[in-house]
N, C-alpha and C positions, 0 to 999 in steps of 0.2 A: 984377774982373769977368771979364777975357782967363781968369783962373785957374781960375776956377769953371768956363768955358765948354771948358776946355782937359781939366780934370777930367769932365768930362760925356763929352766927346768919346770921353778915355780911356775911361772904363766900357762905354760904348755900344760902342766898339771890341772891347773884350778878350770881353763877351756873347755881341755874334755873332759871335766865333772859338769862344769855347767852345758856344754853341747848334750852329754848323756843325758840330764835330767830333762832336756828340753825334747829330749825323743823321749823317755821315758812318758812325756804328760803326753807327745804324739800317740806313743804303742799305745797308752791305756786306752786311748780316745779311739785309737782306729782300727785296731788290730793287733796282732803280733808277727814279730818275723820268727823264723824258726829252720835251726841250721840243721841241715839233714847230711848229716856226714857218711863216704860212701862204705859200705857194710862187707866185709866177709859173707862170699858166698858158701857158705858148708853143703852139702849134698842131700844129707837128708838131718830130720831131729834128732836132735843129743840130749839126754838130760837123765843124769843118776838116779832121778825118784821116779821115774815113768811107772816100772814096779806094781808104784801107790797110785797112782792116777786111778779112777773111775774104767770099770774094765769096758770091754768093744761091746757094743750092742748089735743084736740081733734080732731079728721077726721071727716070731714063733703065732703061726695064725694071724689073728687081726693085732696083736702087741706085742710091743717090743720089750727084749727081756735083755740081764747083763749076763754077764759068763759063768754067772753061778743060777741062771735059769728064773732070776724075780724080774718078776713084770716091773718096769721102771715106767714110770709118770712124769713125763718130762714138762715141767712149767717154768717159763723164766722168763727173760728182760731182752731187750735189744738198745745198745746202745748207738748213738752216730757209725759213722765210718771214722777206725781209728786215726786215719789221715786228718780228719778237721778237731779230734779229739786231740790231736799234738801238736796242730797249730792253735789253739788254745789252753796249751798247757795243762791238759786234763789225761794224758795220755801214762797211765802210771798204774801198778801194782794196787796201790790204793782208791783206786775209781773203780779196777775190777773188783777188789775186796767189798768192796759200798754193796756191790750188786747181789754176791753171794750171802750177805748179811740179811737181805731182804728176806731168802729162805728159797730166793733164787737158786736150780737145779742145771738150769744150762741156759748160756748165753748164745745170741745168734747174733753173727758179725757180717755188717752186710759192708761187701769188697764193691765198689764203684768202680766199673773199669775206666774210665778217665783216672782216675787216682792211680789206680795201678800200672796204667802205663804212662804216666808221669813219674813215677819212680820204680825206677828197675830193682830196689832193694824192699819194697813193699814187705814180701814173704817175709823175710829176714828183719824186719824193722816192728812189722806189727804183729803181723800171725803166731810168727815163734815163740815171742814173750809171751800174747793172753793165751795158747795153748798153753806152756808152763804155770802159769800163776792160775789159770782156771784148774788145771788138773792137778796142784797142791792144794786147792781150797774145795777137792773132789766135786770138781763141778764138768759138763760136758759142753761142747763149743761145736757150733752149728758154722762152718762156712759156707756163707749165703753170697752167690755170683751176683751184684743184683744189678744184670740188665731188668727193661722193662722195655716189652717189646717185640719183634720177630725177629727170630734167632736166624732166619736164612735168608731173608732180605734186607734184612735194617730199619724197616716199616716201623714205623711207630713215634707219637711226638714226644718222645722221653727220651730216645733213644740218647746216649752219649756225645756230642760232636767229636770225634776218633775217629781218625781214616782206616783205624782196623779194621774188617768186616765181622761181624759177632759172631758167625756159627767158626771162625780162624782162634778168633782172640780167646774164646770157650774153652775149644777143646788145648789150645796151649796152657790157659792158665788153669786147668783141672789134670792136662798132662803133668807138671812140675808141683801143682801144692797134691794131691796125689802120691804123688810119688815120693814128696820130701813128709810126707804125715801118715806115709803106708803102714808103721809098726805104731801106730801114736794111737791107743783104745778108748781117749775122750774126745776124736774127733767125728763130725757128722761133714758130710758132704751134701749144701743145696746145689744142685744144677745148675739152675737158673731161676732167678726171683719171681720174675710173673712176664709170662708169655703172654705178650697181646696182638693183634692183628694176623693172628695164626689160626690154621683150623687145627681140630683136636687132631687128626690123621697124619698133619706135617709136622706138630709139636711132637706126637710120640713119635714118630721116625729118628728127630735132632736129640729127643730125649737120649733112646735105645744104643745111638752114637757116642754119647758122652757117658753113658752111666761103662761102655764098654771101654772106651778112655781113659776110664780111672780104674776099672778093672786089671788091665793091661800094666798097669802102672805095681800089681801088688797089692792094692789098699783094698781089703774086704770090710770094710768099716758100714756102717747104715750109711745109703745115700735116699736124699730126700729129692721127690717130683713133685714139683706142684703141677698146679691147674693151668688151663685155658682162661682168657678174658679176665687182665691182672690176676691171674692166679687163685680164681674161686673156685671154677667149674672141674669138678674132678670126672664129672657124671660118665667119659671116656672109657675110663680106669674096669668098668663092668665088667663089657667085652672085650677092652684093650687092655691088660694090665701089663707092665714091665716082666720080660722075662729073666729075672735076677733074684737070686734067695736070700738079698738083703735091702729091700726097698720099702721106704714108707713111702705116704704120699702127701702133700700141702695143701691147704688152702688159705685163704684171705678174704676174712668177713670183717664186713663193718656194718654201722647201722643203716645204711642204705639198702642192704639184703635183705630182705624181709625172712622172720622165722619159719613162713611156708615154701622158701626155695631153701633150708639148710638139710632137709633130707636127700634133696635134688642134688643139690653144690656135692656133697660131700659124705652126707649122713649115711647114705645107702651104703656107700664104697666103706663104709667105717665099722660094717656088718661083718665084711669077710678081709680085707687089708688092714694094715695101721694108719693111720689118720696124725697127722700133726696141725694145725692152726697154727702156721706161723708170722702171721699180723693177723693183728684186732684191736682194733681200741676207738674212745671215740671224744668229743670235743663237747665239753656243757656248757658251761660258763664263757669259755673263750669259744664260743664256735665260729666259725670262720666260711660266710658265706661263699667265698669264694671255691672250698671243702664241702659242699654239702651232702657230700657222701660221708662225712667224720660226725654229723651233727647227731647226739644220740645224748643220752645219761645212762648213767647204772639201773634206773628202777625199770626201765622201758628195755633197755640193749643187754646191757651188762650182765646183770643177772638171771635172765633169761637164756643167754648165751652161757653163759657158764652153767646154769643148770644142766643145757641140753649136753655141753662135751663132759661134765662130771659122769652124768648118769650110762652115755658110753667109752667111759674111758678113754676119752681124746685128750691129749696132754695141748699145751699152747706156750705162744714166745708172744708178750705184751711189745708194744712200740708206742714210741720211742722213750726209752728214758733217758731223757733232755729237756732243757730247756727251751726250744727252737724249732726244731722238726716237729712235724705235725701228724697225728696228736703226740702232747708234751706231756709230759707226767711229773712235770718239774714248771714253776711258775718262769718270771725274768729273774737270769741272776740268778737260780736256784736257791730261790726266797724261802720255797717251801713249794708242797702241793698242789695241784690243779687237783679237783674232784675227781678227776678219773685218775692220778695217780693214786689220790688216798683210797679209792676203788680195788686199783691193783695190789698197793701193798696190801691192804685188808684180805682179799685173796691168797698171797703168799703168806701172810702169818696162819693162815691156815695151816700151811708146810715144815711149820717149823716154830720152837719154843724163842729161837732168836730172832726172830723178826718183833718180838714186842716191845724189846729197847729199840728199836728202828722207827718206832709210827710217829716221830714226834720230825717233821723236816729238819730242823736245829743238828737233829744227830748227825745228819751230812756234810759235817763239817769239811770235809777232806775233798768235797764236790767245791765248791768257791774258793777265789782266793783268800788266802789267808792274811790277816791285814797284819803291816807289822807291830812288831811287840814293843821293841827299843832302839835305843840309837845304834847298835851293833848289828841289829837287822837291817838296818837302813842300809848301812858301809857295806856290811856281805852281800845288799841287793843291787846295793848299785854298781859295785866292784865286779858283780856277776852282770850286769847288764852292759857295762860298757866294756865287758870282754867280746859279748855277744855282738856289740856294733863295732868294734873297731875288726873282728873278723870276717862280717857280712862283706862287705866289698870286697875281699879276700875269695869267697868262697861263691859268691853271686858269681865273678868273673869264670869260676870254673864250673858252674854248673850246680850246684852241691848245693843250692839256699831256697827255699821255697818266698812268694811274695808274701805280703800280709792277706790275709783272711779276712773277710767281711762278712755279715750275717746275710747280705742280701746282694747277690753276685747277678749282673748282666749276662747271659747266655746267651746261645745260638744255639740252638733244636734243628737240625738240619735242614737248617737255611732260613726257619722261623727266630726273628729276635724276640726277647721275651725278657723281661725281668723276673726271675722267681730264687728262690732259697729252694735247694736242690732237692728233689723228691721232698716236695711237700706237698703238691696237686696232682691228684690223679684225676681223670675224668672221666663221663660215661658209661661210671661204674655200676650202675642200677642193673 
């Protein structure tokens, strides 16, 4: 009887090795699943070291200075939304550390509201960890809302398919991340990514709402406004500025802007307010006609644009650092560089003596997966993977499992069908 039952065992064993491997060659091929299990809500941020964090920034005239009164020059990275970052297993301590190594100053995290209201533990899953790990590797973290679009009608073909309405789902989700990051002095607050099918007169209205929503909340931290018409046009900001004594303001240039509208966009307002560039970057090699507001190089875009925010102290956030999202700064596979990545990083080595063991892509190792070493990695990978699938059906049933991720997702655009990978086309942006 032990025999029979020892025989069963075996079979039943050897199955789900071979069933597991056989998804294993499936995930590699199509995706990944990814268990999202539900999260303690805590109230607001916790964390021993806060202390040492990078202290709260403030406007003094046209720059922003820390609490000891130095102008601080903000230049840094942007990476995916950490939601597609952790359905790719890239979502870790060590993907933010890559970034700070660069000589990277501060990251900007752009929150997709479809993602976030697809998971009600968002704050608690993504925010809370890259606030902690950025502000031990004293770095500053820009939470960027990123609609694209009219914040009080819904107007726009970016918009998110969400039955939320966006000027509702705004001010809830700036009321509670607000409120849970009010004592936290490495956070930045964007409002809203890029306003488009709005006039400047309705945008600063929905602005002047939200920047008082998070006010309300406690959090006196820098909050950043961008512009009109995907978030270029600041030119507003003259006669209309925010009435609040800690506001910068955004924009979003690419090489479709020509250098005779950046005084226009931006440059003027950068005379008497602080000025952030939060996207820029552009596509040479890979350019992607269907982008052709991305099509640009370094000797034409790049540099010339960097001249002009050096010479008036405009700080900037590069996009994307990825492999995928457009422009990439990472090749497929994060093989290595695209020319405008090695662009960027040569920029930030500027910032810092550690970025020069960085210029080589190789040193990213911790960006790919890592292949295995021996047969004991093997047994600890598979052993961990078919824990992962014999609990999916467990956890799909309740709610708690995300599907697999694909690099190129069929959408609906409110009511438009479209095939595209998510904010990578913008258009009409000349």
């Amino acid at each position: 009887m032990n025999r029979k039952i020892s025989k069963i065992v075996t079979i039943a064993l050897l199955s789900l090795i071979l069933i597991c491997v056989v998804l294993l060659a499936v995930g590699s091929r199509f995706g990944h699943l990814t268990i999202m299990l539900p999260l303690k809500h805590k109230a607001e941020f916790v964390n021993g070291n806060v202390a040492s964090f990078p202290s709260k920034l403030q406007v003094s005239g046209n720059q922003i200075v820390n609490a000891e009164g130095s102008v601080v020059l903000l230049k840094g990275l942007m990476p995916p939304d950490p939601a597609r970052l952790h359905s790719e297993n890239k979502f870790s301590r060590d993907f933010f550390s890559g970034m700070r190594e660069t000589g990277a100053n501060v990251i900007r995290i752009p929150v997709h509201p479809e993602n976030w209201v697809n998971d009600k533990d968002y704050l608690w899953r993504y925010l809370d960890p890259i606030i902690t790990w950025a502000g031990e590797s004293n770095v500053y973290v820009i939470i960027d809302w990123h609609y694209i679009g009219n914040i009080a009608t819904g107007a726009g073909p970016e918009m998110p398919d969400i039955a939320d309405k966006p000027k509702d789902l705004t001010l809830e989700f700036w009321q509670l991340t607000a409120r849970y990051f009010r004592e936290v002095p490495n956070v930045i607050f964007e409002i809203y990514n890029e306003p488009q099918s709005i006039g400047a007169e309705e945008w600063r209205s929905n602005a002047v709402e939200i920047v008082q929503a998070i006010r309300e909340q406690g959090a006196s931290q820098l909050v950043i406004v961008g512009g009109i018409d995907y978030g270029k046009d600041l030119s507003w900001v003259i006669k209309h500025p925010i009435d609040d004594e800690n506001i910068s303001y955004a924009s979003h240039i690419y090489p479709v802007h020509s250098s005779s509208q950046w005084n226009y966009l931006f440059g003027t307002v950068a005379e008497k307010y602080p000025v952030l560039i939060t996207e820029w970057g552009f596509m040479d090699e890979n350019r992607n006609t269907a982008q052709s507001y991305l099509a640009g190089d370094g000797a034409t875009y790049g540099e010339p644009f960097l001249e002009y925010l050096n010479a008036r102290d405009i700080g900037w956030v590069a996009c994307w650092y990825d492999d995928k999202w457009e422009p990439a700064m990472f090749t497929e596979s994060w093989k290595g560089y695209t020319r405008y990545g090695e662009f960027v990083m040569q920029q930030l080595k500027k910032l810092t003596h550690l970025a020069a063991q960085h210029s080589v892509p190789g040193n990213h190792r911790h960006f790919a997966s890592a292949p295995w070493k021996s047969t004991k990695d093997r047994l600890v990978g598979l052993a961990a993977f078919s824990g992962r699938f014999l609990a999916s059906s467990w956890f799909r049933q309740r709610g708690v499992i995300s599907p697999p991720t694909h690099q190129w997702v069929p959408r609906k655009v409110r009511g438009q069908a479209a095939h595209r990978y998510k904010y990578i086309e913008r258009k009409n942006r000349s």
